[in-house]
C-alpha positions in Angstrom: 0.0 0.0 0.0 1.3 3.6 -0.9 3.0 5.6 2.1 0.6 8.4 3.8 3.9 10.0 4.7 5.0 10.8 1.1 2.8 13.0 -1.6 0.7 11.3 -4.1 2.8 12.3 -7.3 1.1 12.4 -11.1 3.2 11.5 -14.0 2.4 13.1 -17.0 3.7 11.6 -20.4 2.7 12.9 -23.9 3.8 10.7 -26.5 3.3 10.1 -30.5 4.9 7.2 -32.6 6.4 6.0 -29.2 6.2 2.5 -29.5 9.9 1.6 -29.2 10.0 2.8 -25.6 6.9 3.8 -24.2 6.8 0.4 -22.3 10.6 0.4 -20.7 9.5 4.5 -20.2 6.2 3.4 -17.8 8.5 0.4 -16.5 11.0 3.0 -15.1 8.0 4.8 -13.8 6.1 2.3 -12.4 9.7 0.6 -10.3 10.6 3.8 -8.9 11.7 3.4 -4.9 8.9 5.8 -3.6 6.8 4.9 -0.7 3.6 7.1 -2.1 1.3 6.8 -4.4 1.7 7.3 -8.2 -0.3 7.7 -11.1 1.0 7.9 -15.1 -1.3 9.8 -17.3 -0.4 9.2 -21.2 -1.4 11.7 -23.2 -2.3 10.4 -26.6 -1.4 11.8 -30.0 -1.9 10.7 -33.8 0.5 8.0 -33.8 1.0 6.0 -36.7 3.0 3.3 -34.9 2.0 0.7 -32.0 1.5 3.5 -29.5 -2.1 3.3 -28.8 -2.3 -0.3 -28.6 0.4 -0.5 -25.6 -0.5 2.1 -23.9 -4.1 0.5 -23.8 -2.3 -2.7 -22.5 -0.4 -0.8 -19.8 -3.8 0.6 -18.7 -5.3 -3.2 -18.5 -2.1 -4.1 -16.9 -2.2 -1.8 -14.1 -5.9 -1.9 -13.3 -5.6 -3.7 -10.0 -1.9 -2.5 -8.9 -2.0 -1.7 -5.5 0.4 1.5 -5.6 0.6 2.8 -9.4 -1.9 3.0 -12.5 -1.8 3.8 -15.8 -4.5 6.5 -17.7 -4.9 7.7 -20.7 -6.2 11.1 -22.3 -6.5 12.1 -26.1 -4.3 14.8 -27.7 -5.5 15.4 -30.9 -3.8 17.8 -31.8 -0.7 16.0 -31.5 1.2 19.1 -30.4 3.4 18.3 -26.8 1.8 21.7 -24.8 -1.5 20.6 -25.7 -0.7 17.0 -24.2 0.9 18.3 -21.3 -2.2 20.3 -20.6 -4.3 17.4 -21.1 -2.5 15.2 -19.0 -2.3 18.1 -15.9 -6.2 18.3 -16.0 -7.3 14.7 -16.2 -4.2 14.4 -13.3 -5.0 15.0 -9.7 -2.2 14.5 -7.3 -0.2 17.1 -5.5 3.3 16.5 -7.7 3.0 16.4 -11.3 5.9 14.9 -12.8 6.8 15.3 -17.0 7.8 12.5 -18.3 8.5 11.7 -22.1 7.7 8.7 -24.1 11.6 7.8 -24.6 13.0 9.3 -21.3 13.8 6.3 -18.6 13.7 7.8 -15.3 17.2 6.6 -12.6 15.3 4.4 -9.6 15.0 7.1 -7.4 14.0 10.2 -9.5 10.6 11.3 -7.9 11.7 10.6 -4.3 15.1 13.1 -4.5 12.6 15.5 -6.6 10.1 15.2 -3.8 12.6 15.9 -1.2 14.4 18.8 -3.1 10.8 20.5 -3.9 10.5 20.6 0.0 14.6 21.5 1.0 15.0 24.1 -1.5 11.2 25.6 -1.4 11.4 25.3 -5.2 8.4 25.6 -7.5 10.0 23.2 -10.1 12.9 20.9 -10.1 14.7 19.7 -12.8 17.8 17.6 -13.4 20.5 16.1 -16.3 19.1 15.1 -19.5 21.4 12.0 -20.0 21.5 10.8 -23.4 22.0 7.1 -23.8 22.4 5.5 -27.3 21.9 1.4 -28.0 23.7 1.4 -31.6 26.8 3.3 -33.0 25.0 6.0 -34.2 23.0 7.1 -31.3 26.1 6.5 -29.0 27.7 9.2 -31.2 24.9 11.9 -31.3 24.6 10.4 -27.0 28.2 12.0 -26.8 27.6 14.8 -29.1 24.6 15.8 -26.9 26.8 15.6 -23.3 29.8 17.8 -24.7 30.5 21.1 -24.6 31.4 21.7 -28.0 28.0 19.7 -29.1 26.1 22.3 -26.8 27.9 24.5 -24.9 27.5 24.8 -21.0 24.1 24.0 -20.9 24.0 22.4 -17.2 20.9 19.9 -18.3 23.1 18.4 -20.8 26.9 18.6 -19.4 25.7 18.5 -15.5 26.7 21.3 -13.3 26.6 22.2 -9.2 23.5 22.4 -8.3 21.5 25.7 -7.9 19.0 28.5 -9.0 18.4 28.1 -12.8 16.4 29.8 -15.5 14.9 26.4 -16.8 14.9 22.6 -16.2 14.8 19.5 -18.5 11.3 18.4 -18.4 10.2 19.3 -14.3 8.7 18.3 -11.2 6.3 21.0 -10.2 3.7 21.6 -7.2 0.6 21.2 -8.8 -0.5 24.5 -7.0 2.5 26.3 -9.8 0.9 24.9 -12.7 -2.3 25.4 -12.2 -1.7 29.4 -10.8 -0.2 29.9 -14.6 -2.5 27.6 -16.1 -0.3 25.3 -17.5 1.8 25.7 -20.6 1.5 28.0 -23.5 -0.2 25.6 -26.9 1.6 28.1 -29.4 5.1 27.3 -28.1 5.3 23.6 -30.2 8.5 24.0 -28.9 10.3 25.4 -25.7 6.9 25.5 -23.7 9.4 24.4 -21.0 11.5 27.5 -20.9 7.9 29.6 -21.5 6.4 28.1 -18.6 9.3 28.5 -16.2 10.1 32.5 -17.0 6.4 32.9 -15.6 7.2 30.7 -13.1 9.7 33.0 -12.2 7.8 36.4 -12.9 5.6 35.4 -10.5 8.4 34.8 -7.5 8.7 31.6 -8.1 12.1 29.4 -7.7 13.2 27.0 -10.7 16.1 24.7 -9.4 18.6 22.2 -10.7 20.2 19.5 -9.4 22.9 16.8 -10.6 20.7 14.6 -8.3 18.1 14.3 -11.2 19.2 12.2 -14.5 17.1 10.8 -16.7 18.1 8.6 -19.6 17.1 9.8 -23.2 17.4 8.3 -26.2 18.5 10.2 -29.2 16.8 9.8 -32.6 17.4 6.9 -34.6 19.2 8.8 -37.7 20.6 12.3 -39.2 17.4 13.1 -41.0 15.5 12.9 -37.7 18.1 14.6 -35.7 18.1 17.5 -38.1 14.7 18.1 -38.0 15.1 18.1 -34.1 17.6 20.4 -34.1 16.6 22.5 -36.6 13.0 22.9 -34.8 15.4 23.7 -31.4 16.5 26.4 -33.2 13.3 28.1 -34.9 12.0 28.1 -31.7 14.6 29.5 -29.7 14.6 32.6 -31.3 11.0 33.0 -31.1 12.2 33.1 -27.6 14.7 35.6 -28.4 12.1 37.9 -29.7 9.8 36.9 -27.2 11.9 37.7 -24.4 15.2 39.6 -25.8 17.0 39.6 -22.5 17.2 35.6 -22.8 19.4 35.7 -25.5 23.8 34.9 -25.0 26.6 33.6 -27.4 26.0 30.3 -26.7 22.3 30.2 -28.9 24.3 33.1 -31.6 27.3 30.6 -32.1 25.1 27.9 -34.8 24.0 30.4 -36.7 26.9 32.3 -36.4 28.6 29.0 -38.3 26.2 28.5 -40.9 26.8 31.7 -42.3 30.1 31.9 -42.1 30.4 28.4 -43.1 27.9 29.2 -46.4 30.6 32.8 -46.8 33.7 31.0 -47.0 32.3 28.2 -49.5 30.7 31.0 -51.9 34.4 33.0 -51.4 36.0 29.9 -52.3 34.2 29.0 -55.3 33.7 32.5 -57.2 36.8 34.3 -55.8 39.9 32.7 -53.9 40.1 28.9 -52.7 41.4 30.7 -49.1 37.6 30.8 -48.2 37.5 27.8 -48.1 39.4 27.9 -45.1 36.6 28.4 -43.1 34.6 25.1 -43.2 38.0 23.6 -43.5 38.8 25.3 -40.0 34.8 24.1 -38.5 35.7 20.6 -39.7 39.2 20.1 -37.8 37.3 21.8 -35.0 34.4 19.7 -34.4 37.1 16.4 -35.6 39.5 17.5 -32.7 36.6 18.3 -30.6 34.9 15.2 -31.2 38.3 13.2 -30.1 37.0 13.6 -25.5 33.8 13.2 -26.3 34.4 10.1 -27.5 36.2 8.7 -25.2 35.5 4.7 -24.4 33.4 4.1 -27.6 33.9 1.8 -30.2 35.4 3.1 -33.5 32.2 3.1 -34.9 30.6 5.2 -33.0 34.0 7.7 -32.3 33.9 8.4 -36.7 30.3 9.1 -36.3 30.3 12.5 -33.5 31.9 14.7 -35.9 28.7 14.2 -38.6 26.1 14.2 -35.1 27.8 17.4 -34.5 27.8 18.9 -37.4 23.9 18.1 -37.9 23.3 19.4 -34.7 25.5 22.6 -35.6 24.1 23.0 -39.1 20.5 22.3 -38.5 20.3 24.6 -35.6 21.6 27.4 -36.9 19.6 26.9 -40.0 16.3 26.8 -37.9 17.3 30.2 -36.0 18.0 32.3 -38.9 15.0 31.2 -41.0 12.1 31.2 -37.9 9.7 33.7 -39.4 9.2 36.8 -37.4 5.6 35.8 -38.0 6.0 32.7 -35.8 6.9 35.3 -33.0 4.4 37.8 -33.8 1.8 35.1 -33.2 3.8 33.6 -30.2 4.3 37.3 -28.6 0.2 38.0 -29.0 -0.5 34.7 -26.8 1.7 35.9 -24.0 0.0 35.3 -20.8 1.4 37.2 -17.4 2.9 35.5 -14.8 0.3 35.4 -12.0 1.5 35.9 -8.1 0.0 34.0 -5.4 -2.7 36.4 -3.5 
């Protein structure tokens, strides 16, 4: 029987097309070493795949467990705010946990959340988004993703002391912060996460981060669907950047920063002087060299394969941030809703 002692939690999970994990995802849930009681909401979009059908056998599966249950809520939309939304509403403990349909929680994720949310006084706690591959391929973009030349100092990727932070990877919240800002923003298809924390903390509110916190991701299966990821990362983030221009730092200018400099130097070197061509020459020996830590204990396979994750990443985000249409913003910008303070 669940522990009176310890808050019921709410796991909230929006998938689509997650049939390759969604089961080991719930699994991780559903072991966890916490005493109370939990409950996973899946929040269901369009899939194509097996999705529907095992999350429908999780719910059958976990119809008479005595501590944890699985539900499920329609997202038709498909769009991850919307799902999150979804799931938050049809949810009803005093924790809400975000999950994701490939993200494998470490054993005892919700129970150092639980105790950081009351030791720090936090509104949100967060931890490291620790990518894990299973071939060669997603062992290289898995490296890319935890190195500083693949993303800079980002704490959520590379880890970091813990502390006071502007956003989180995915969040534990008290229900009571979600449901004062009334959840996430639907127009922000992507970085609702950073969205919702900035009112978060508008409103007074602390966001905090802690090494404590890893959960295991798993990067996408191949270079066309990692640079459509990254690519989206970056259309999105500078929405943010117009959204919020104080948010912006070298670290998001450096991708695009590449891209055209990269694009200069091959134009230079074609139509005037082979010298430009010095420039992606110099990004390729960068991101080789840089690639050499980073893939440290791999097999060969995998080491050969960082500098294209990389460069993908590189490449595709910068591409995504200097072609996000100022329109995209303008729409964003009009949905803004004001961080609301506790009376």
């Amino acid at each position: 029987m669940p522990d009176q002692q310890s808050p019921a939690v709410s796991v909230i999970m929006p998938v689509l097309n997650e049939e390759r994990y969604l089961r080991t995802s719930v699994r991780h849930i559903l072991e966890q070493d916490y005493a109370g009681e939990l409950e996973v909401v899946i929040a269901l979009g369009p899939s194509t795949d097996g999705t529907d059908e095992i999350a429908a056998d999780l719910v059958r599966e976990t119809a008479n467990h005595p501590r944890a249950r699985v539900h499920t809520v329609p997202n038709p939309t498909g769009r991850t705010p919307a799902a999150l939304n979804a799931a938050i509403k049809a949810s009803r403990h005093p924790i809400v946990v975000r999950v994701d349909g490939h993200g494998m929680l470490s054993p005892n994720y919700i129970a150092t959340a639980v105790r950081l949310l009351d030791e720090t006084g936090a509104q949100n706690v967060g931890g490291i988004m620790h990518a894990e591959g299973e071939n060669d391929w997603e062992r290289a973009v898995a490296a890319a993703m935890t190195s500083k030349i693949g993303v800079g100092n980002a704490a959520f990727h590379t880890g970091g002391a813990a502390g006071e932070a502007e956003t989180v990877y995915l969040g534990v919240f008290r229900r009571e912060a979600l449901e004062q800002q009334g959840g996430y923003n639907e127009e922000f298809i992507r970085a609702q996460d950073w969205e919702l924390n900035f009112r978060i903390r508008e409103a007074g509110g602390l966001i905090w981060f802690s090494p404590e916190l890893k959960v295991s991701y798993r990067p996408r299966p191949s270079v066309k669907a990692l640079a459509k990821q990254y690519k989206d990362y970056g259309r999105w983030r500078h929405v943010v950047a117009r959204f919020h221009q104080g948010s912006i730092n070298m670290r998001y200018l450096a991708p695009p920063t590449a891209v055209v400099a990269i694009a200069a130097g091959v134009v230079v070197g074609a139509a005037v002087t082979p010298w430009g061509l010095l420039v992606p020459a110099g990004y390729l020996a960068a991101i080789t060299a840089g690639s050499l830590p980073a893939g440290k204990g791999l097999s060969p396979a995998a080491r050969v394969r960082i500098p294209v994750a990389l460069a993908t990443m590189h490449m595709s985000w910068g591409f995504g941030f200097l072609t996000s249409p100022r329109s995209l913003a303008k729409r964003v910008i009009a949905s803004r809703r004001p961080a609301v303070r506790a009376d």
